[in-house]
C-alpha positions in Angstrom: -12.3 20.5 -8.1 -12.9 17.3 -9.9 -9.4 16.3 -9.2 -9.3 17.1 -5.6 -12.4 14.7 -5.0 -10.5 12.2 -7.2 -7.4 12.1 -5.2 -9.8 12.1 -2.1 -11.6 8.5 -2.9 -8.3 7.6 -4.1 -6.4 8.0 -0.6 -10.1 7.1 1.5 -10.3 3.7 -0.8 -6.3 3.0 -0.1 -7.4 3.5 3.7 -9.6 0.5 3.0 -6.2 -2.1 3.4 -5.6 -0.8 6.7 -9.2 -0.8 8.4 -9.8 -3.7 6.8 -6.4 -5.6 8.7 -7.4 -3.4 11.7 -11.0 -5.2 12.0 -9.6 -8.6 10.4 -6.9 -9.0 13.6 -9.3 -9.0 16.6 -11.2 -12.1 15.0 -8.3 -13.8 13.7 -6.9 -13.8 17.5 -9.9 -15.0 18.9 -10.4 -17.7 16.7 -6.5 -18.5 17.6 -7.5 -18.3 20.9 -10.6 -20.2 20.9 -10.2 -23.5 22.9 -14.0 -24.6 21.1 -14.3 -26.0 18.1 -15.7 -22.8 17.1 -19.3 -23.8 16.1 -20.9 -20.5 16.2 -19.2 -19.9 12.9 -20.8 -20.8 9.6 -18.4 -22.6 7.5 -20.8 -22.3 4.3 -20.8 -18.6 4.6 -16.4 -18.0 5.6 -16.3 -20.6 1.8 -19.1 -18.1 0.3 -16.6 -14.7 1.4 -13.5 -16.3 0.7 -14.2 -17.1 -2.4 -16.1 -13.9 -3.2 -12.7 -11.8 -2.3 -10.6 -14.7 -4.2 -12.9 -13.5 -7.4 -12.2 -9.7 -6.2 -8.5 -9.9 -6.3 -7.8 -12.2 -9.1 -10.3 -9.7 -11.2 -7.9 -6.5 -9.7 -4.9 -8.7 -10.8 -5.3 -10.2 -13.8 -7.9 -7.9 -15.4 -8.2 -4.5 -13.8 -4.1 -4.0 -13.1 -5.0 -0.9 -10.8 -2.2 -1.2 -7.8 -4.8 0.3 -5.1 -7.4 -2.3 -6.2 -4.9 -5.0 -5.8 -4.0 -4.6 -2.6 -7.2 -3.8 -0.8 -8.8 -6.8 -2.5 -5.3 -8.9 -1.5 -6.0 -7.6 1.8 -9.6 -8.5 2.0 -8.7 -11.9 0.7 -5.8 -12.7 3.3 -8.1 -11.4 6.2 -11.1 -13.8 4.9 -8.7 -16.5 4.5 -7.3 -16.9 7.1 -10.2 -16.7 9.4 -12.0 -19.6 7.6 -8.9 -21.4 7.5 -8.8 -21.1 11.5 -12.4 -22.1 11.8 -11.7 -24.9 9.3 -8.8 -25.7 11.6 -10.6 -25.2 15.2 -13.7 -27.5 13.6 -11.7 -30.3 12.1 -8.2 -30.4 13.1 -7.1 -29.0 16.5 -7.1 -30.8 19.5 -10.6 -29.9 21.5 -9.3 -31.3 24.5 -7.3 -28.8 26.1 
């Protein structure tokens, strides 16, 4: 029994990668569509997660070495990433104008 419920959390935490690009990609395209400078996100807190899941996935792949781990923390990580790199972009660097 013990090893049913192991291999259970093992495929439902493996799962995590894929929600979490599935709920990463609607922002992500909003933020690349966004024509503001997108001030109704918090750049202190998008630095605060992103370096939060940075921790996460260098921890997975320097220390912990579980494959699983590393992936859904490198998935995290890209998805938090990215989306405070497009607000950084949207804030400071695109053209406003358009």
């Amino acid at each position: 029994m013990a090893d049913y419920i192991e291999q259970f959390f093992i495929i439902a935490y493996s799962l995590n990668a894929v929600i979490a690009s599935i709920g990463y990609l609607p922002q992500i395209r909003k933020l690349f569509l966004d024509k503001t400078k997108s001030e109704n996100f918090s750049i202190p807190t998008w630095a605060l997660w992103t370096w939060t899941t940075l921790m996460t996935f260098s921890y997975a792949s320097v220390v912990n070495g579980d494959l699983i781990f590393i992936v859904v923390s490198g998935t995290y990580f890209i998805g938090t990433i990215t989306i405070f790199g497009l607000v950084l972009y949207n804030r400071f660097y695109k053209d406003n104008n358009i």
